[in-house]
N, C-alpha and C positions, 0 to 999 in steps of 0.2 A: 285677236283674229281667230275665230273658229279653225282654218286654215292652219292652224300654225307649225303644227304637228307635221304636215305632209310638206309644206314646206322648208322645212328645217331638212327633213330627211334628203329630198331630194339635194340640198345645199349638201349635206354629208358625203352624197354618192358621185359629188361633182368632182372628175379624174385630178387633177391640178388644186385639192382643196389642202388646205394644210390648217392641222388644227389647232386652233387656240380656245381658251377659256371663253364659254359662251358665260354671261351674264344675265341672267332673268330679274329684271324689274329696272331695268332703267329709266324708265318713265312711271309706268301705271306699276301696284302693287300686282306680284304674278299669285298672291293668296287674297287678293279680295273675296270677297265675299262669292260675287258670282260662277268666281272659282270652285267652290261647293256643286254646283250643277254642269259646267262644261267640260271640267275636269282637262282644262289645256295644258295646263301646268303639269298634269301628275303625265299628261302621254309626255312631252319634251322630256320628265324624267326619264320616262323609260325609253324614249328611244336611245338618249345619252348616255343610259344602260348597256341599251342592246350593240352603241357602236362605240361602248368604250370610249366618252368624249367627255373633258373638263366643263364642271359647272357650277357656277357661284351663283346664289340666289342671296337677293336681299328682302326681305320682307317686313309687315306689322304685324303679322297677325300668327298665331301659334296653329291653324289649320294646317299651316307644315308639318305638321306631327299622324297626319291622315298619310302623309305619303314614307314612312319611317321603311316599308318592306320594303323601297326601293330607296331609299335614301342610306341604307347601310348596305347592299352590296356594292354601289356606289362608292362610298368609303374604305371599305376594304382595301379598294383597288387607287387612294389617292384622288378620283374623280369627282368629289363636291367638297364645299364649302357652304355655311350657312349664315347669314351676319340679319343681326336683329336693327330695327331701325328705331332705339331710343333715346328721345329727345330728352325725356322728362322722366321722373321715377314719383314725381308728384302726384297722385290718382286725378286728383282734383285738376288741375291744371292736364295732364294728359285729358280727360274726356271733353277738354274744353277746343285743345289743341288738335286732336287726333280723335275723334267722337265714335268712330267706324272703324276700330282696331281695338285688335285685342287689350285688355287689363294689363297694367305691368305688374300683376301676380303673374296673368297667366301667359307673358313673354317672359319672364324669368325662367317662370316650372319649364316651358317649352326648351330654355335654351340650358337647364338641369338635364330634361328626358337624352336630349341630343347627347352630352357632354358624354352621359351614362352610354349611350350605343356607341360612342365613339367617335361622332358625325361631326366634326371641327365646327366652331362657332365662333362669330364676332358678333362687337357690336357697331356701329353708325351712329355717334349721337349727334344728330343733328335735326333741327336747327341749334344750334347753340345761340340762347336770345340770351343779351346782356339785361339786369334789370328782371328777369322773369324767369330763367333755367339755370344762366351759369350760372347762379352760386351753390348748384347741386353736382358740380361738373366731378369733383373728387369723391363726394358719395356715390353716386352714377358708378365711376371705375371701380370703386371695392365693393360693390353689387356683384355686378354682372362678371368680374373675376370672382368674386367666390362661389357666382351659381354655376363657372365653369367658364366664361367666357377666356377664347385663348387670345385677341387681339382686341383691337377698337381702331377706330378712325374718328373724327370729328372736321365739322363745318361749321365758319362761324354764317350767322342768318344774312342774306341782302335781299335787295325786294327794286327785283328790275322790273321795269313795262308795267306790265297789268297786274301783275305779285302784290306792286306796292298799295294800290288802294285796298284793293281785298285786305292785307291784313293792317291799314291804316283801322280799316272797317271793324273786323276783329278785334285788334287791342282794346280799341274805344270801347266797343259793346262787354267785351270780356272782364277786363281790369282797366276800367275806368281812372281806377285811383294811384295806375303806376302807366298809367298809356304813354304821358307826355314825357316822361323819363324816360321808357324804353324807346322810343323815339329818337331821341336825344342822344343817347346812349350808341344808338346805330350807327349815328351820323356823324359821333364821333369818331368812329370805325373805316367808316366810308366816307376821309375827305369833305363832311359837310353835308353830303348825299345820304340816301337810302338804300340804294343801289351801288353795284359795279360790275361793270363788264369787261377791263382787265381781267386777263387771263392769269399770270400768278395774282395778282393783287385782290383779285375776289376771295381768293381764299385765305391770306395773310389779312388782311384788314389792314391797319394804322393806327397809329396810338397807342395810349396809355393801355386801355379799353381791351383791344387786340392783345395787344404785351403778353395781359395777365392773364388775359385767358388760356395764351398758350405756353405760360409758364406752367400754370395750373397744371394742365394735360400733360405739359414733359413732368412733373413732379410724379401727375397720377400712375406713369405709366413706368417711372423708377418704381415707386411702393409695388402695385398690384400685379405690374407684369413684366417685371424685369427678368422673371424667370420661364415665361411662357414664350413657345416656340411652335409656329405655323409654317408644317411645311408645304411646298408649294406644289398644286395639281398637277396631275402627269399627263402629258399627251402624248407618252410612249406604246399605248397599248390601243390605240385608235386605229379600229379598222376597213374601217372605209363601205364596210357592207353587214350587215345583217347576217349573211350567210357565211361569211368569211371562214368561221371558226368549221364548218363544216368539209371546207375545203383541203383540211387539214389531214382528213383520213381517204 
């Protein structure tokens, strides 16, 4: 939304607003590309800036690194988080998966430059596709912990409604010669299905399949990050106005 910016503000300035951890990319990536020209993204930083308000951005793409002069006074003060969205550390298979995002060279280096200014970072791996990514799931985690990553999350893949033909469509065209497997592989995860719309159960999966994956991730995350610690954004210095600080003298 062009809009976004003035609307957010005014949500800030609303008397009865109490603030919590705004989230940027829940849907659409908030560093696409066309973010280079409208620059919606870099105002929401600043105004999150300017009123003192928590912000987590999840992104693909390392144009995050355009917005660093506001992303470290931000930091400073406890107010962002930055978490990368890597599925795959495969190049090959990323430009297959993800074609219009950054290189995972250059979401590494980005999530290095970060680490260097201070500016806390995860990562997101997901999809986690059985058959095609997870068996890269514990090089993944000693990656992106030693380019600096201080947490991770992970999903395993389902493919509800309209998801599923698209990447029926994909596999086949993609890897041909591991399609039907990873398929299989899914369904073993999902009761038979592709899909799930259980609320915990999408995320846990079932099975053998499931099990391993998420033993895998509790192992990875003894080894690489059992010593790293993310603290949590502040919404103590939220000030409800722009001029606020002025009021002071």
């Amino acid at each position: 939304k062009k809009n976004a910016p003035e609307l957010l503000e005014k949500f800030f300035q609303k008397r009865n607003y109490v603030p919590k951890v705004l989230t940027l990319s829940g849907n659409t990536d908030c560093y696409q590309p066309a973010e280079r020209e409208f620059e919606i993204t870099r105002k929401l930083l600043k105004l999150c800036l300017d009123y003192r308000h928590p912000v987590s951005i999840l992104t693909k793409n390392a144009l995050v690194l355009r917005d660093l002069d506001i992303l470290r006074p931000l930091a400073e003060q406890h107010l962002v988080s930055v978490s990368f969205s890597i599925p795959t550390i495969n190049e090959e298979i990323r430009r297959k998966m993800e074609p219009r995002t950054s290189s995972v060279k250059n979401k590494l280096k980005a999530i290095e430059i970060l680490t260097e200014h201070k500016i806390p970072v995860g990562v997101m791996v997901a999809p986690v596709i059985p058959g095609l990514t997870s068996d890269e799931s514990l090089k993944i985690l000693k990656t992106i912990s030693e380019a600096g990553a201080q947490k991770f999350g992970y999903v395993l893949v389902r493919l509800n409604d309209t998801v599923e033909p698209v990447f029926i469509n994909w596999i086949n065209a993609n890897f041909p010669d591991r399609a039907e497997k990873v398929l299989n592989l899914i369904r073993s995860m999902r009761g038979g299905k592709l899909g799930e719309k259980r609320f915990h159960e999408r995320y846990k999966g079932e099975g053998n399949i499931a099990e391993m994956i998420h033993d895998t991730f509790a192992l990875g995350k003894r080894k690489f990050f059992a010593n790293k610690e993310v603290k949590p954004l502040s919404t103590e210095n939220f000030t409800g106005s722009k001029d606020q600080q002025l009021k002071l003298f």
